[in-house]
DOLUM-522810 format. One record per residue (C-alpha): z negated, y, x negated; residue number from 1. Coordinates in steps of 0.5 Angstrom, whole numbers, plus 500, padded with zeros to 3 digits. Layout:
REM residues N
zz/yy/xx/seq
Z/Y/X/NUM $
...
//
This chain:
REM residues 390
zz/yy/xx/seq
251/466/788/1 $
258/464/786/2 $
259/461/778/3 $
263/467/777/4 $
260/473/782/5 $
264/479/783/6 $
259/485/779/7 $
259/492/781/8 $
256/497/775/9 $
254/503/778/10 $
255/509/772/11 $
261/509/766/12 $
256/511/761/13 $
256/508/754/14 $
251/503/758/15 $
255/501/764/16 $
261/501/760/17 $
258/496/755/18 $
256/491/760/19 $
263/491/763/20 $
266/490/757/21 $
261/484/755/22 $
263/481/762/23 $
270/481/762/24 $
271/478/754/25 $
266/473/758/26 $
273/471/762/27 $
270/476/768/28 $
274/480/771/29 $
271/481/779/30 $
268/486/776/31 $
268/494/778/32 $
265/499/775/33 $
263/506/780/34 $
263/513/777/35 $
261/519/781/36 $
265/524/776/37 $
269/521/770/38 $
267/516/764/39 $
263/519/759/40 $
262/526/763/41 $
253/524/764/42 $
249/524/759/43 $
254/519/754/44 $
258/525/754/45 $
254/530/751/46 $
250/525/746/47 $
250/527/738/48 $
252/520/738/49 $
247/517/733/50 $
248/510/730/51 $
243/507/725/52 $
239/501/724/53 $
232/505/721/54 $
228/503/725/55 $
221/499/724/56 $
220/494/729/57 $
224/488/729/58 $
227/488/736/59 $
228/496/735/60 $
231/494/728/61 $
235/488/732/62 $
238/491/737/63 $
241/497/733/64 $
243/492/727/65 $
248/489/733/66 $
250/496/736/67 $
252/498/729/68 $
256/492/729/69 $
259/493/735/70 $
261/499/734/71 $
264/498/727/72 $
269/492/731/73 $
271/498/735/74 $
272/502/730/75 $
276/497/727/76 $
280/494/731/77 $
281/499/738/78 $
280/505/733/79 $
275/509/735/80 $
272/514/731/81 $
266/513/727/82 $
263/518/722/83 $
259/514/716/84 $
256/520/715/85 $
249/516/712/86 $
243/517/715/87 $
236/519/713/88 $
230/519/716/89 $
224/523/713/90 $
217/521/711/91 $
211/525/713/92 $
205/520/710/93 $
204/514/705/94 $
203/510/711/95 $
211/513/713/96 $
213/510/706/97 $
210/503/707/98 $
214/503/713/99 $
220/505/711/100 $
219/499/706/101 $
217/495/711/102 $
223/496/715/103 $
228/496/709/104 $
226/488/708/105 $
226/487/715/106 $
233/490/715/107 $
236/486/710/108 $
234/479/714/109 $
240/482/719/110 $
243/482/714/111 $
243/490/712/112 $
243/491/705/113 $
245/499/705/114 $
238/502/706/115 $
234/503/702/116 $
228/508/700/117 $
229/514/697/118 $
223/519/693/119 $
223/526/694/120 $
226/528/687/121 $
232/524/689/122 $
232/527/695/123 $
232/534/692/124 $
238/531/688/125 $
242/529/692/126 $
241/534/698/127 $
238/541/694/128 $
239/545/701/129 $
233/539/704/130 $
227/542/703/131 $
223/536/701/132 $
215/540/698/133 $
212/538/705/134 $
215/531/705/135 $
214/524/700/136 $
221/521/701/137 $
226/518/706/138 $
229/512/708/139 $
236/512/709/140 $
242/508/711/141 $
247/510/706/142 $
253/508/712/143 $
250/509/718/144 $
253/515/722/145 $
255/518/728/146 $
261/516/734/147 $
263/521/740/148 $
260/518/746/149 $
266/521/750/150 $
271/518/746/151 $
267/512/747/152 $
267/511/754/153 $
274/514/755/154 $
277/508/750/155 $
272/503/753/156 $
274/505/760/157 $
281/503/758/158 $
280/497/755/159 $
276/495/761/160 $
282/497/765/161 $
287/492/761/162 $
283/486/761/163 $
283/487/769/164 $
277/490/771/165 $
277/496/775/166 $
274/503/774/167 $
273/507/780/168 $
272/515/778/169 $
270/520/783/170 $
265/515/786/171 $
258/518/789/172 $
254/512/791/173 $
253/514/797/174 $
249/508/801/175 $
247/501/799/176 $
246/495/804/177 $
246/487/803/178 $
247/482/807/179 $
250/475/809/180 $
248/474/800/181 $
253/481/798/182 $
252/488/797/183 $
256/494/800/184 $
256/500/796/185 $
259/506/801/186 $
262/511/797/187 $
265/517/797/188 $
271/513/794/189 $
271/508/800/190 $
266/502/801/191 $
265/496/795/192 $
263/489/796/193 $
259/484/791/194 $
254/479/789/195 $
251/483/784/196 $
250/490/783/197 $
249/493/776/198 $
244/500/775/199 $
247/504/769/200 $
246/510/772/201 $
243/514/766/202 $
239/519/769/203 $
241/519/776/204 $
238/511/775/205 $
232/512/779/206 $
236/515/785/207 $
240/509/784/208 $
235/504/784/209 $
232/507/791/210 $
238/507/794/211 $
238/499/792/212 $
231/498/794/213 $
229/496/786/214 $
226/502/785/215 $
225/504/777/216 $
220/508/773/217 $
224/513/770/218 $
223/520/767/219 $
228/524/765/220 $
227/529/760/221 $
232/536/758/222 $
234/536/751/223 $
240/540/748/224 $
243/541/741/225 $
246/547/737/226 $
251/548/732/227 $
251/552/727/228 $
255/556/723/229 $
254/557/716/230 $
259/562/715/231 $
262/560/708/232 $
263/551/706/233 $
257/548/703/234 $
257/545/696/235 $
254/538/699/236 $
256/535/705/237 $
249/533/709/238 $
248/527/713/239 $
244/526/720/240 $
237/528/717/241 $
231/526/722/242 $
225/529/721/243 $
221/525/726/244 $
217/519/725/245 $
218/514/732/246 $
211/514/736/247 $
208/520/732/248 $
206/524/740/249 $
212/529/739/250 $
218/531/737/251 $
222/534/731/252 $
228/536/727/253 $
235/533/727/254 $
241/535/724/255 $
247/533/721/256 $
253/537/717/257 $
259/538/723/258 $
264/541/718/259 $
263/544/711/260 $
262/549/715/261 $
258/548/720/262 $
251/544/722/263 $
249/540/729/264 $
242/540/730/265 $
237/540/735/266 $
230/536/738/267 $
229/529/738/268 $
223/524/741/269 $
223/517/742/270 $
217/519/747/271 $
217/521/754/272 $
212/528/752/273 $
217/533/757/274 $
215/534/764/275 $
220/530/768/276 $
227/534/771/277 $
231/533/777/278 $
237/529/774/279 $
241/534/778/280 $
238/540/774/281 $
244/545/772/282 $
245/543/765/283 $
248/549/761/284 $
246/552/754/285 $
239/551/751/286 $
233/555/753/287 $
229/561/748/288 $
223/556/747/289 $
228/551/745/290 $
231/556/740/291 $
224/558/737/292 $
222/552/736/293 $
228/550/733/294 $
229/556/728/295 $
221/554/726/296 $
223/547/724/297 $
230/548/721/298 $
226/554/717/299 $
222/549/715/300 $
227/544/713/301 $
233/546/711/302 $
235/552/706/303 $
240/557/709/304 $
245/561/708/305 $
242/570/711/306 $
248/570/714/307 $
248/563/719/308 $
249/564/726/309 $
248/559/733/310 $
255/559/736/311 $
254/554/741/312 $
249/550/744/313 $
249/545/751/314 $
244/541/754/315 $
243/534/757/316 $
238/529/759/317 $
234/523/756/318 $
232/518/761/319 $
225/515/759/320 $
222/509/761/321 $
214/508/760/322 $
214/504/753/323 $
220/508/751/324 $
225/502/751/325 $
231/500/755/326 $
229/497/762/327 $
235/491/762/328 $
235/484/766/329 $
234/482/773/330 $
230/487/778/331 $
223/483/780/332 $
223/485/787/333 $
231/484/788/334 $
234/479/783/335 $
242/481/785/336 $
240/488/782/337 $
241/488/774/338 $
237/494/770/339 $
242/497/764/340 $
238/503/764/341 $
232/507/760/342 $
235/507/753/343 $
233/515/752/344 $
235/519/747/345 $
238/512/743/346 $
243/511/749/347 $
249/511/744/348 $
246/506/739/349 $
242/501/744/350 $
248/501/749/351 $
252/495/746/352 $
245/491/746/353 $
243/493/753/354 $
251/491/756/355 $
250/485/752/356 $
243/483/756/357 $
245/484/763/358 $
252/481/761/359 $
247/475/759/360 $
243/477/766/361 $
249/476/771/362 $
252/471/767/363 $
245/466/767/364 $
247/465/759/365 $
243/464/753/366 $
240/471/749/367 $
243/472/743/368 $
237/477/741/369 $
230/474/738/370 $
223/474/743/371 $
222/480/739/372 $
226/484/744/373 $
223/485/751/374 $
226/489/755/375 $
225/486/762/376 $
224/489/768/377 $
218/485/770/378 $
214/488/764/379 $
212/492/769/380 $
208/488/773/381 $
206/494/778/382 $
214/497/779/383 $
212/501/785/384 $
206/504/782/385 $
209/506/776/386 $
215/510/780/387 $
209/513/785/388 $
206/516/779/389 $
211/518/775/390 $
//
């Protein structure tokens, strides 16, 4: 392989788009970027946009720490916007509070020094709508908040543009072969030729990964989200609330304050407990059950006005890996494909990490992440059989 191989990306998702924006800063400009619509018009799109570092696992609290720094540099320098809202995460147990304390240490050794826990009174205080008499505290981050991820991809599209990469809308990957040591990607676009090809394809990563003959376990899930109106502007702005502790063996409640007026909220799991959807389910408005579900949990959680009503809803998909965390690196069956996939429902926030370690993967440079971040596809020794069973 060349010293400077010529890269082709198959997705304009958050994640494609942040590996193309990691290898052109790197100085690579053969770099192309495939889109079977427009950038940001899959999942990314559709995301609520969440980004926070309140985690517990130190690769998970690594690799958010440097989404959130990147995504401040785009706020700072390209204008992106970016809502610093604050983000608080709920505690159910002692041992959920222990973990917060954990985490707000292990935070600081990144450098985060604006999380902290908070008891439930001081929670009542802040947030009285918040109803706190079934849960102990939270762990918030007090600058935490949320991007759009279409504006995200959008922005990041054109900059790959500017420092000469290329971006090809309207580009269904159709057919994939490889010889003579270069790919040919047919498309509905035309055909594309390179050293490497990069599957970013989000839920269609699958798909793709087939078509390449580096085939993935994935399991995407249906979720939607809702806005709510509260008929009247609420005394106290809410930042994103999670009422869902990572690896519990379900889902829960989010929501955040849109306007004063209106409320975003919707399901939320780090863990792929959904049965599995075609990538190509018709996405549309959310589903009763769904509504039901939310309506219990909000009732649960939050103090409303009698008067609230849901005035819109829209669905999308979360593409899960086995362990629940991104597959990224060279393929172990074919090493000129390079995984950038598998974020779920963190694609937002794990994105720029995830550009940045297939970056390192094709350019065959030193990691800027600690061992503690294995997101390697060859943690799944048996890939053939993972994907048969799922």
């Amino acid at each position: 392989m060349a010293n400077t191989p010529a890269v082709i990306i198959v997705g304009a998702g958050v994640s494609g788009l942040s590996t193309a924006l990691e290898l052109v800063d790197a100085g690579l400009t053969n770099v192309t970027v495939l889109e079977r619509r427009h950038p940001g018009e899959g999942s990314s799109g559709l995301s609520v946009g969440m980004v926070e570092t309140q985690y517990f696992d130190v690769g998970d609290i690594e690799t958010r720490v440097y989404g959130r720094r990147f995504f401040d540099r785009m706020s700072t320098d390209h204008g992106l916007g970016f809502v610093h809202g604050g983000y608080l995460r709920l505690a159910a147990s002692d041992s959920d509070i222990r973990d917060f304390e954990a985490s707000v240490t292990a935070q600081a050794d990144y450098g985060v020094d604006d999380s902290f826990v908070l008891t439930a009174d001081e929670i009542t205080r802040r947030w009285p709508r918040i109803v706190m008499t079934d849960r102990l505290g939270g762990l918030f981050g007090s600058t935490d908040g949320y991007i759009d991820g279409y504006e995200f991809c959008t922005l990041a599209a054109g900059l790959i543009s500017a420092k000469g990469g290329l971006v090809v809308n309207n580009a269904e990957l159709l057919s994939a072969t490889k010889g003579s040591g270069q790919w040919q990607l047919d498309t509905t676009r035309g055909t594309f030729r390179a050293d490497v090809v990069v599957n970013a394809a989000g839920p269609w990563a699958g798909v793709v990964g087939d078509l390449l003959g580096a085939p993935v376990p994935l399991n995407p899930q249906l979720h939607g989200a809702v806005t709510i109106d509260l008929g009247r502007d609420a005394d106290t702005l809410l930042p994103f609330v999670m009422d869902y502790v990572p690896n519990s063996g379900t889902d829960g409640i989010y929501f955040r304050s849109e306007r004063p007026d209106q409320l975003i909220a919707g399901l939320h799991t780090d863990e792929d407990i959904h049965e599995p959807v075609s990538p190509d389910i018709p996405l549309g408005k959310v589903s009763h059950h769904f509504l039901e579900r939310l309506s219990e949990l909000m009732d649960e959680r939050l103090r409303l006005p009698e008067d609230v009503g849901i005035s819109g809803s829209w669905q999308g998909i979360y593409p899960m890996s086995p362990d629940h965390r991104p597959i990224v690196g060279a393929h172990p069956d074919a090493p000129s494909v390079v995984c950038a996939l598998g974020a779920g429902g963190s694609g937002i926030q794990l994105a720029p990490a995830v550009g940045r370690l297939a970056a390192e993967s094709i350019l065959q440079c030193p990691t800027a992440f600690s061992d503690a971040v294995n997101w390697s596809p060859s943690r799944f020794s048996h890939v053939t059989d993972l994907v048969t069973a799922l």
